[in-house]
N, CA, C and O atoms as CSV, one atom per row, in Angstrom:
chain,resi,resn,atom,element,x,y,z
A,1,UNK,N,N,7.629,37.180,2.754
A,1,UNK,CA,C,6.514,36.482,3.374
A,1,UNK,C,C,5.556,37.482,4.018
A,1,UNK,O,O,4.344,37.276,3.947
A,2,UNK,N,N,6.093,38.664,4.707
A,2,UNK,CA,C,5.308,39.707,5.199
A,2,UNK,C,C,4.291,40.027,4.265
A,2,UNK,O,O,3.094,39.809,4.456
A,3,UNK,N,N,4.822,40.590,3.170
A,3,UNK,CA,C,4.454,41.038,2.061
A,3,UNK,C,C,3.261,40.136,1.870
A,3,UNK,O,O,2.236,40.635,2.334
A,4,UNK,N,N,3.085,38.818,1.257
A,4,UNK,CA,C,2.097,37.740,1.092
A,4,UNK,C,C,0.673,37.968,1.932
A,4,UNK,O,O,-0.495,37.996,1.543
A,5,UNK,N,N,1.229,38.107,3.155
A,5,UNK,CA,C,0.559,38.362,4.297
A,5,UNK,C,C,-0.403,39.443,4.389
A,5,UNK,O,O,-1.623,39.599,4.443
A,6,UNK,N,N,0.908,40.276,4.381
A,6,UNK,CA,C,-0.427,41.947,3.802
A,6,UNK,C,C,-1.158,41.888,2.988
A,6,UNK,O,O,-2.247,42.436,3.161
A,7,UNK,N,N,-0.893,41.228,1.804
A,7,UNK,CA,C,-1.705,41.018,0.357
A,7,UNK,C,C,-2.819,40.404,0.919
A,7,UNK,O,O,-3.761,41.157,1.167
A,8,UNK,N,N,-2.980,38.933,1.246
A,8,UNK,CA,C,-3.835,37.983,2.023
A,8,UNK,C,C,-4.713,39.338,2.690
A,8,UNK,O,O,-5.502,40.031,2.047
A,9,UNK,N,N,-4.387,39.501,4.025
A,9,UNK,CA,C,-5.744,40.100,4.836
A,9,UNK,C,C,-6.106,41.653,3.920
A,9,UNK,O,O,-7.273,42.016,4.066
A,10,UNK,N,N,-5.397,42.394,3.188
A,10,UNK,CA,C,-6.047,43.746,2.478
A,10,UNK,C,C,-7.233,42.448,1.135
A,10,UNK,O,O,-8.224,43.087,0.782
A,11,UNK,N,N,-7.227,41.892,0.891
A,11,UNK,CA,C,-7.998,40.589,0.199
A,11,UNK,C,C,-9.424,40.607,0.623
A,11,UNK,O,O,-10.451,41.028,0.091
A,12,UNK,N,N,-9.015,39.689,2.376
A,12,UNK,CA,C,-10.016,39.594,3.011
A,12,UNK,C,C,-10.645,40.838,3.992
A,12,UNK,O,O,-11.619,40.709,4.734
A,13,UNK,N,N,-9.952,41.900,3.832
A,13,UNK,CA,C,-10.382,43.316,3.993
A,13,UNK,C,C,-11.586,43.764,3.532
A,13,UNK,O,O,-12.686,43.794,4.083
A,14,UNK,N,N,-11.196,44.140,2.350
A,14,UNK,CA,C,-11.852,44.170,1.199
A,14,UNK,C,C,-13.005,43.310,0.794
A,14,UNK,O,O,-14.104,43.759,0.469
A,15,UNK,N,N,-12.601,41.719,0.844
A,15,UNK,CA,C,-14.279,40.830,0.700
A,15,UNK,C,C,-15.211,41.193,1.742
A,15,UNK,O,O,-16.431,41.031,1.704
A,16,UNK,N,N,-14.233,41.918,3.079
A,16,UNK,CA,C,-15.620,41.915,4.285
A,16,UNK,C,C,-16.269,43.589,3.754
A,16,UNK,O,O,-17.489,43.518,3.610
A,17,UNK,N,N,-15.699,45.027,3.448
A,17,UNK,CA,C,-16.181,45.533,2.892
A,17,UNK,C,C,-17.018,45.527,1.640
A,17,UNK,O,O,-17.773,46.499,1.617
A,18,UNK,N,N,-17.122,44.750,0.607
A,18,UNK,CA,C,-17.769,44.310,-0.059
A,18,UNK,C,C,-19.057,43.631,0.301
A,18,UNK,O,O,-20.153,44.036,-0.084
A,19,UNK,N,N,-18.894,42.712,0.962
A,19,UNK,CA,C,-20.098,42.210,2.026
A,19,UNK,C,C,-21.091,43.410,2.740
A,19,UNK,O,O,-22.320,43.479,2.726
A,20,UNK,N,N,-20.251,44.179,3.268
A,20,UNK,CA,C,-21.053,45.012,3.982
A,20,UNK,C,C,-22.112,45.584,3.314
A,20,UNK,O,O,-23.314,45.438,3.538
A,21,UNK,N,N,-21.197,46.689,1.916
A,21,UNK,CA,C,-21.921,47.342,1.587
A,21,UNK,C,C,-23.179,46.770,0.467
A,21,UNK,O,O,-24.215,47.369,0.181
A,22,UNK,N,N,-22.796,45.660,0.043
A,22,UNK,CA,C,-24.175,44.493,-0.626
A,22,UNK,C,C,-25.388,44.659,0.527
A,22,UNK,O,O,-26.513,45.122,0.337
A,23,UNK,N,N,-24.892,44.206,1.622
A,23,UNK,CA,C,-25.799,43.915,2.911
A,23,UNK,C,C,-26.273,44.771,3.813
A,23,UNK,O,O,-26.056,44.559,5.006
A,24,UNK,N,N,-27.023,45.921,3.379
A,24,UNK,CA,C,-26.896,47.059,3.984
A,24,UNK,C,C,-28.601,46.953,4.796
A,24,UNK,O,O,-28.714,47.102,6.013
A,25,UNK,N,N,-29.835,46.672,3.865
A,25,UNK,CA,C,-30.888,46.420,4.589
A,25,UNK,C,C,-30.683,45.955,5.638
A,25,UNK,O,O,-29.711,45.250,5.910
A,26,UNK,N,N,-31.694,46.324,6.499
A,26,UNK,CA,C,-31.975,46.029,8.017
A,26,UNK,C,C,-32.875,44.500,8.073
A,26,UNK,O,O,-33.737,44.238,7.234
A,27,UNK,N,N,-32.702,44.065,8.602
A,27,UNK,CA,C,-33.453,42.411,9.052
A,27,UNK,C,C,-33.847,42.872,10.596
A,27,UNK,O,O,-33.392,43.775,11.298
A,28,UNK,N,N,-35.293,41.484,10.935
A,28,UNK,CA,C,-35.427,41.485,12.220
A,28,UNK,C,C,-34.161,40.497,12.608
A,28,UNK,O,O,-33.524,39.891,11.747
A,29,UNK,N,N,-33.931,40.431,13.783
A,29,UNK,CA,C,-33.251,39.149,14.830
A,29,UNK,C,C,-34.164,39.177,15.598
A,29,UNK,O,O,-34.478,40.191,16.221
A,30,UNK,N,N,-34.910,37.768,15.711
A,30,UNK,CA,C,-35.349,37.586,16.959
A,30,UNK,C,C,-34.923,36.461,17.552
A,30,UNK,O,O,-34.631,35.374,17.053
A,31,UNK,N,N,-34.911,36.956,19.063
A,31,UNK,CA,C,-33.881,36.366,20.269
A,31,UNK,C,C,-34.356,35.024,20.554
A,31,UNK,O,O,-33.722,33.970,20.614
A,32,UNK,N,N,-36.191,35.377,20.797
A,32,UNK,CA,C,-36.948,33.698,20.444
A,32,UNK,C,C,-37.682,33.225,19.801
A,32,UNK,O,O,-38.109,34.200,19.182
A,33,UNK,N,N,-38.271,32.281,19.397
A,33,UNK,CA,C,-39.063,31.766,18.639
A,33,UNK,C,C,-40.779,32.481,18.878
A,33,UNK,O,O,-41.199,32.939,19.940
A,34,UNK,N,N,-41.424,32.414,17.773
A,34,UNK,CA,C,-42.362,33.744,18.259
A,34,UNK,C,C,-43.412,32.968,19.193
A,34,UNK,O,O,-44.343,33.652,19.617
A,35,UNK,N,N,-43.361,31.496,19.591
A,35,UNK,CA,C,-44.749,31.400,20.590
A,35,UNK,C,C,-43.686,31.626,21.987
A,35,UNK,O,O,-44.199,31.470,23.095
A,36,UNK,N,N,-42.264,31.980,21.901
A,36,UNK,CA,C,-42.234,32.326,23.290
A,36,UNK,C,C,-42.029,34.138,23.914
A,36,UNK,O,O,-41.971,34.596,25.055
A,37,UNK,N,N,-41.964,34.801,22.510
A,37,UNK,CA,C,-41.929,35.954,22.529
A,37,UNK,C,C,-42.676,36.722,23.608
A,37,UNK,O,O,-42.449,37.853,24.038
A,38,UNK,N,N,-43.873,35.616,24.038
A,38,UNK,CA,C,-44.513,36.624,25.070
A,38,UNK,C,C,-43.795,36.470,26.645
A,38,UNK,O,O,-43.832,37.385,27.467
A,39,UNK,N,N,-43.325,35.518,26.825
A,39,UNK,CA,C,-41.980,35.566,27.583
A,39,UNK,C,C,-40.877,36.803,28.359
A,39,UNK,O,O,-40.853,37.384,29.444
A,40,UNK,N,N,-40.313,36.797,27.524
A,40,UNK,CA,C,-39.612,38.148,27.317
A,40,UNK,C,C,-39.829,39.359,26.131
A,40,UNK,O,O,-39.194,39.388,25.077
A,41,UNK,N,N,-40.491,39.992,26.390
A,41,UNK,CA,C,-40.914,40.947,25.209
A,41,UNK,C,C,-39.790,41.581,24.944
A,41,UNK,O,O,-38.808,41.686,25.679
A,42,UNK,N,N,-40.010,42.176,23.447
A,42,UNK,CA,C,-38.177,43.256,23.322
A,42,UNK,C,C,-37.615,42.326,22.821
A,42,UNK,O,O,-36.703,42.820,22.159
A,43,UNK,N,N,-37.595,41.177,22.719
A,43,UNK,CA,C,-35.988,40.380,22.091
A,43,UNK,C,C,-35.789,40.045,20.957
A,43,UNK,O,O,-35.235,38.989,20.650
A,44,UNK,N,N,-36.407,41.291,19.786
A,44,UNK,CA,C,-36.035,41.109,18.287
A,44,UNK,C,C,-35.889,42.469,18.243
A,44,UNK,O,O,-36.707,43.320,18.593
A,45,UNK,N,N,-34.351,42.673,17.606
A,45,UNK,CA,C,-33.799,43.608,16.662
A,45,UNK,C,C,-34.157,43.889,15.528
A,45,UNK,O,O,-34.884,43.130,14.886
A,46,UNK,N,N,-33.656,45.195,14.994
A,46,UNK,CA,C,-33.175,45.276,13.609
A,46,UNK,C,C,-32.147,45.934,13.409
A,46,UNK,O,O,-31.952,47.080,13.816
A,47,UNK,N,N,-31.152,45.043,12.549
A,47,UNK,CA,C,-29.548,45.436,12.373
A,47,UNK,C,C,-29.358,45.130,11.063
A,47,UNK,O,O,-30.023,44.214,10.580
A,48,UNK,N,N,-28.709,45.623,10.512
A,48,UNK,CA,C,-28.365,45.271,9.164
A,48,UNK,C,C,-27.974,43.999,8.843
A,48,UNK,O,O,-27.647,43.316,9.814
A,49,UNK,N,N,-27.887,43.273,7.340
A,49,UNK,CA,C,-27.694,41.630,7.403
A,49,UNK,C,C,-26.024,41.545,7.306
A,49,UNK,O,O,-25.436,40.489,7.073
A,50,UNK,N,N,-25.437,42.674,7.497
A,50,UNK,CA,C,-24.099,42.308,7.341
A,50,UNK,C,C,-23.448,42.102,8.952
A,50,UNK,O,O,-22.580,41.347,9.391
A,51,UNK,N,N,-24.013,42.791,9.370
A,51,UNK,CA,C,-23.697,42.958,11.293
A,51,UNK,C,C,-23.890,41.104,11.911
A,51,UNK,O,O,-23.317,40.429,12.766
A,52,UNK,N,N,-25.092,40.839,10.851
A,52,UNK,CA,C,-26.002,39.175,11.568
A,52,UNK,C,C,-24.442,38.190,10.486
A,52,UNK,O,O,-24.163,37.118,11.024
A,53,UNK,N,N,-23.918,38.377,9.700
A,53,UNK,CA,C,-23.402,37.558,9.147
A,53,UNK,C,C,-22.037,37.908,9.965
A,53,UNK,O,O,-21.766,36.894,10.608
A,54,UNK,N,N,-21.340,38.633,10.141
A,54,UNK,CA,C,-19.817,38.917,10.249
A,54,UNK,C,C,-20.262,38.446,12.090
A,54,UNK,O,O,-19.429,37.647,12.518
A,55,UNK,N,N,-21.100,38.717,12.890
A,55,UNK,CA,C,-21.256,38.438,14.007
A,55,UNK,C,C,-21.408,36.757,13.694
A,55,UNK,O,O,-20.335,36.195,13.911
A,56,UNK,N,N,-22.184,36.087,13.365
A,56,UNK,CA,C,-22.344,34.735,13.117
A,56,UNK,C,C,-20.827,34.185,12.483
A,56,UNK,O,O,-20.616,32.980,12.621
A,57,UNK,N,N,-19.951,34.865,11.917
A,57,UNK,CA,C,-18.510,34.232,11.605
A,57,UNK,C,C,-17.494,34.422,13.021
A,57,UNK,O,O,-16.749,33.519,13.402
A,58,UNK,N,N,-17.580,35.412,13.533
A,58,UNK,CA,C,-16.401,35.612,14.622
A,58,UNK,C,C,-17.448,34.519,15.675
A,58,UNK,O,O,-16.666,33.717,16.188
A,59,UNK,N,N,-18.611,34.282,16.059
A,59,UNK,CA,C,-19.218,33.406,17.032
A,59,UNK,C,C,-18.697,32.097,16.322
A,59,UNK,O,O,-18.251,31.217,17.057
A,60,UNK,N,N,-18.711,31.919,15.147
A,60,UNK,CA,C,-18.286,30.160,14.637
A,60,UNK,C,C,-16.523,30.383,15.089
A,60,UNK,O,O,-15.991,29.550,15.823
A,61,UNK,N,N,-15.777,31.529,14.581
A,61,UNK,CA,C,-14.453,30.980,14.959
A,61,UNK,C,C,-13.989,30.714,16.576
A,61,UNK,O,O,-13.093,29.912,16.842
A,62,UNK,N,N,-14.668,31.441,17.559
A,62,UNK,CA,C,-14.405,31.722,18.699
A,62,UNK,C,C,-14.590,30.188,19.246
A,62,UNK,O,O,-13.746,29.538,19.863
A,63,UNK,N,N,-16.034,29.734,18.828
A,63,UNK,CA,C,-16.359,28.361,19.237
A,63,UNK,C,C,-15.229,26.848,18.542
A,63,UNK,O,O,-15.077,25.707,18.978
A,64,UNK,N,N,-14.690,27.497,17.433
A,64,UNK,CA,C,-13.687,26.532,16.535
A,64,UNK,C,C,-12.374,26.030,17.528
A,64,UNK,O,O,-11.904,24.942,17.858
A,65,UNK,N,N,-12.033,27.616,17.832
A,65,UNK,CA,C,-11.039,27.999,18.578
A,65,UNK,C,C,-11.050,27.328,19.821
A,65,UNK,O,O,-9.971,26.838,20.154
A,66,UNK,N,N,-11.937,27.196,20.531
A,66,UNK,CA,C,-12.584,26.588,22.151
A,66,UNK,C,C,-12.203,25.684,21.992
A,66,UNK,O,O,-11.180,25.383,22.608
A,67,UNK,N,N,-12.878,24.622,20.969
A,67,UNK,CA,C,-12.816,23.090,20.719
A,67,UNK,C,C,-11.469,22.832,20.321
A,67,UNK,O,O,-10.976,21.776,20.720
A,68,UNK,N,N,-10.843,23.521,19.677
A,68,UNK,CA,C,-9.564,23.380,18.776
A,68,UNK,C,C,-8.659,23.139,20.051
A,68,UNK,O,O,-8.014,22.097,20.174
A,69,UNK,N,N,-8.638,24.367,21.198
A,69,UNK,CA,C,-7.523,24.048,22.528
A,69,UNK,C,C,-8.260,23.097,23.150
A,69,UNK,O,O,-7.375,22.277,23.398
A,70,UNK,N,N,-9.209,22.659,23.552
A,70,UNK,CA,C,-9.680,21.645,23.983
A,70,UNK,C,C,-9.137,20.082,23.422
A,70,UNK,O,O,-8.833,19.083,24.074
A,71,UNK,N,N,-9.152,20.278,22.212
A,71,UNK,CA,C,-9.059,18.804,22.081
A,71,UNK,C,C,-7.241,18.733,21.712
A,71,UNK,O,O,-6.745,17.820,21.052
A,72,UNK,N,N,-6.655,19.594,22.145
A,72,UNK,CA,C,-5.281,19.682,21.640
A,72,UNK,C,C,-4.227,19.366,23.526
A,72,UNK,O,O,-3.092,19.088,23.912
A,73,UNK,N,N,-5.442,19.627,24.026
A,73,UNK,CA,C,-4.872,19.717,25.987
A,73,UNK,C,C,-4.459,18.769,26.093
A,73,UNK,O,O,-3.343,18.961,26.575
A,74,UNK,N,N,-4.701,17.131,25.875
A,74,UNK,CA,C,-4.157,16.270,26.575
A,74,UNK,C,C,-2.458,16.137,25.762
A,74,UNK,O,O,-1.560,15.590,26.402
A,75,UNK,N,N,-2.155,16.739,24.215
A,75,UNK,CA,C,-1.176,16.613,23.543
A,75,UNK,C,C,-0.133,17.714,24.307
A,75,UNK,O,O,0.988,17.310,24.618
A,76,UNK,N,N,-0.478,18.946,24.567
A,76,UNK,CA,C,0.065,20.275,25.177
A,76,UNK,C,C,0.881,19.295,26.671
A,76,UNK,O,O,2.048,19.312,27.063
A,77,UNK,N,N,-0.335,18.523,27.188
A,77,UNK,CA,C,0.115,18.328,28.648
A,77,UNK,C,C,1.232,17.495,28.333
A,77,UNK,O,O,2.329,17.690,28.856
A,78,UNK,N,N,1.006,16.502,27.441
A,78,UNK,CA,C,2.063,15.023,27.563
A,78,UNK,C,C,2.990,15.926,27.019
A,78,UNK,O,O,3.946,16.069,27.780
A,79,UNK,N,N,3.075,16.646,25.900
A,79,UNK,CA,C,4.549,17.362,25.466
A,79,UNK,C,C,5.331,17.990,26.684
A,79,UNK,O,O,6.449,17.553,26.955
A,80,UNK,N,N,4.711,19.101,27.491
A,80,UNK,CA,C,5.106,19.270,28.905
A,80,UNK,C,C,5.523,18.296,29.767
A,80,UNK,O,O,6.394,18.674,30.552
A,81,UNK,N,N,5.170,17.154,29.864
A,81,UNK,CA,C,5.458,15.724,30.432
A,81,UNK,C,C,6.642,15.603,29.976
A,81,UNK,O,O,7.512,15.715,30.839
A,82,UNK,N,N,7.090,15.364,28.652
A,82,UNK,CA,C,8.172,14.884,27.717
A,82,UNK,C,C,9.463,15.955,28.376
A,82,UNK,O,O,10.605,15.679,28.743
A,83,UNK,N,N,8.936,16.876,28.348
A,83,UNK,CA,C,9.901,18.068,28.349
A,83,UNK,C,C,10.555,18.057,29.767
A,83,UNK,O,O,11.774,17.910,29.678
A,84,UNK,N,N,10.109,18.167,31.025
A,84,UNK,CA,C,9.995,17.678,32.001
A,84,UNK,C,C,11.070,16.090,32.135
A,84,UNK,O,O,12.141,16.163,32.738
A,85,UNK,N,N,10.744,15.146,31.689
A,85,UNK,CA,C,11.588,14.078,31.907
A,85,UNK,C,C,12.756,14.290,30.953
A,85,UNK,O,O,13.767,13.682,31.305
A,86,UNK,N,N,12.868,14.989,29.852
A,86,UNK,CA,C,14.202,15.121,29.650
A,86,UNK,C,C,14.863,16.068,30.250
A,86,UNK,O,O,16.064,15.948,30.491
A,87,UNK,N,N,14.307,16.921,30.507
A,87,UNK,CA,C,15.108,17.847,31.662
A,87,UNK,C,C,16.137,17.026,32.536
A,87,UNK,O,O,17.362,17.092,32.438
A,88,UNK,N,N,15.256,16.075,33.595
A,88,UNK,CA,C,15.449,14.892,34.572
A,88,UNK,C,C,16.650,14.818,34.362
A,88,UNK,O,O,17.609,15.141,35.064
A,89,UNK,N,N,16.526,14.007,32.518
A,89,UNK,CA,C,17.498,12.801,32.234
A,89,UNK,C,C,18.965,13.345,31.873
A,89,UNK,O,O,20.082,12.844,32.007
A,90,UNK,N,N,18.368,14.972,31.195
A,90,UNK,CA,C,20.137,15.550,30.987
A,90,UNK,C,C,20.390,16.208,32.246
A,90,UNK,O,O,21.360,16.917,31.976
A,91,UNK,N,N,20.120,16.391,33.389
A,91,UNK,CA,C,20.771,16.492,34.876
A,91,UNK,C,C,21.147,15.273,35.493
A,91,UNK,O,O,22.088,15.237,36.286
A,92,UNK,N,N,20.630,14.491,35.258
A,92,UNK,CA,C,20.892,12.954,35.408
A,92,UNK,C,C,21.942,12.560,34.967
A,92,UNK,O,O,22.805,11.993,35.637
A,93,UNK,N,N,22.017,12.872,33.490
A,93,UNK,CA,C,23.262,12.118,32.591
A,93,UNK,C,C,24.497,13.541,32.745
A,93,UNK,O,O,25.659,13.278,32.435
A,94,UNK,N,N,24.188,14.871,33.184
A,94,UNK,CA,C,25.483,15.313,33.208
A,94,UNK,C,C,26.319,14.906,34.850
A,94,UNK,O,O,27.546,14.991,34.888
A,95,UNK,N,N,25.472,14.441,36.234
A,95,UNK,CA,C,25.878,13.769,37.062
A,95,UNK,C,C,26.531,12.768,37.001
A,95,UNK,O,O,27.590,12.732,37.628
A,96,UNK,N,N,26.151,11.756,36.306
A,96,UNK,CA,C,27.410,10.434,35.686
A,96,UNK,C,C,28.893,11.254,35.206
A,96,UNK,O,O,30.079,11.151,35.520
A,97,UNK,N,N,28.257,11.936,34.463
A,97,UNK,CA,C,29.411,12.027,33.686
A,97,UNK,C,C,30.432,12.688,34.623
A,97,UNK,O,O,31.596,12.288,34.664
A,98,UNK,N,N,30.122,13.388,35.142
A,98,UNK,CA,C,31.157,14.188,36.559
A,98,UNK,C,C,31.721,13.145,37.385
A,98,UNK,O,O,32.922,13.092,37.650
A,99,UNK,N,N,30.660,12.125,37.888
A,99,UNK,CA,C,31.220,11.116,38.255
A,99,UNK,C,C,32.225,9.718,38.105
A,99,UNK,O,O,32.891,9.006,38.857
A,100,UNK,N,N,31.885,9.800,36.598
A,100,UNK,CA,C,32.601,9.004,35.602
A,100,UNK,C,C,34.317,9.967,35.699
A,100,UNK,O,O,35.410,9.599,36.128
A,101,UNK,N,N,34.001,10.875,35.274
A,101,UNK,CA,C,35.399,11.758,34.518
A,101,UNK,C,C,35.915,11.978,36.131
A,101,UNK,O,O,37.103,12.297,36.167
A,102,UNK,N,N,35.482,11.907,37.030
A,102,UNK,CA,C,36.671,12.233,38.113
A,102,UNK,C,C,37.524,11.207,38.719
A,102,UNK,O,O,37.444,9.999,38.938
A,103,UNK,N,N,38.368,12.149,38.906
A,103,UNK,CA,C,39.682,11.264,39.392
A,103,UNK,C,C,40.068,10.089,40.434
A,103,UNK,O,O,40.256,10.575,41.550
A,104,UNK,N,N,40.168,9.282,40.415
A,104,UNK,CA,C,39.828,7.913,41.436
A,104,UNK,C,C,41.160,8.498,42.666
A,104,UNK,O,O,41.106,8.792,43.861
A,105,UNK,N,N,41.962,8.475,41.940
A,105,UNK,CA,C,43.143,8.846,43.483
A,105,UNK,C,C,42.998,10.409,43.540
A,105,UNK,O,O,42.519,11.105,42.645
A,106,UNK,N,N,43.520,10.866,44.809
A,106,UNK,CA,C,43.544,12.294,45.964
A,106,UNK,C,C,44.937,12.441,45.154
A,106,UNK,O,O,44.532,13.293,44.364
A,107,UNK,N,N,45.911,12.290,44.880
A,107,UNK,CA,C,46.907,12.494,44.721
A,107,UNK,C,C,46.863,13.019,43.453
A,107,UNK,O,O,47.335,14.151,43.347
A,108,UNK,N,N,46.278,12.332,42.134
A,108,UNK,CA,C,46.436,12.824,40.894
A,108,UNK,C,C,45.257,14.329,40.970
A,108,UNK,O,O,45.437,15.379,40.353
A,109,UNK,N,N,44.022,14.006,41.949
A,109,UNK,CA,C,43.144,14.989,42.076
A,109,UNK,C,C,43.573,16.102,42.246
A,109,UNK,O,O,43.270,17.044,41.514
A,110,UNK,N,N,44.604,16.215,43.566
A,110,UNK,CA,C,45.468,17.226,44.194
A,110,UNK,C,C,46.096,17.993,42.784
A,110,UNK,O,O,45.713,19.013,42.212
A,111,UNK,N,N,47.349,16.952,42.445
A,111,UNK,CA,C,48.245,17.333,40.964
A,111,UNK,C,C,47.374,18.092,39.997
A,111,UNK,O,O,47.747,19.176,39.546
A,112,UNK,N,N,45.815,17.355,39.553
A,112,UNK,CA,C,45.311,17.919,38.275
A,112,UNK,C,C,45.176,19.286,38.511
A,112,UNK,O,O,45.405,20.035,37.562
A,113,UNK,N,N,44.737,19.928,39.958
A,113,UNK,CA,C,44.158,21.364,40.336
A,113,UNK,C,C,45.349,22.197,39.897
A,113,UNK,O,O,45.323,23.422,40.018
């Protein structure tokens, strides 16, 4: 399975080197739209189009990722909940049982020791 694994990301290694070197021209980025450019002056780059794409994929997973634990919290909490009351219930149920299994008379109690 390791093996699979290594294969997999040297794959996607490789497609992101491939990418790169296709995408080597420089592009502007600009930061705003150009009637507000006079705003803040300075806020368009030039970076290559592979820097604007591989940056635009790790910003989509990071945000995937956010939403992904977000909407997974109320399941995380109730499982913690779950976990929690069975804890309870097997300290609970090994108390019976001590209570159950012990000896009603002092005498056989005494003898069993």
């Amino acid at each position: 399975m390791r093996t699979v694994k290594i294969i997999i990301l040297a794959v996607i290694l490789l497609a992101i080197v491939v990418l790169s070197v296709a995408n080597r021209e420089l592009v502007t980025l600009n930061m705003l739209p150009s009637a507000l450019d006079h705003l803040m002056p300075g806020m368009r780059f030039e970076v290559p189009l592979f820097v604007v794409i591989l940056c635009s994929i790790v910003i989509g997973l990071v945000i995937g990722y956010l939403f992904e634990y977000l909407r997974e919290y109320k399941h995380r909490r109730l499982a913690s909940q779950k976990i929690r009351e069975a804890d309870n219930l097997k300290r609970e149920m090994e108390g019976l049982r001590r209570e159950v299994n012990k000896p009603k008379d002092d005498v056989l109690a005494i003898l069993g020791n």
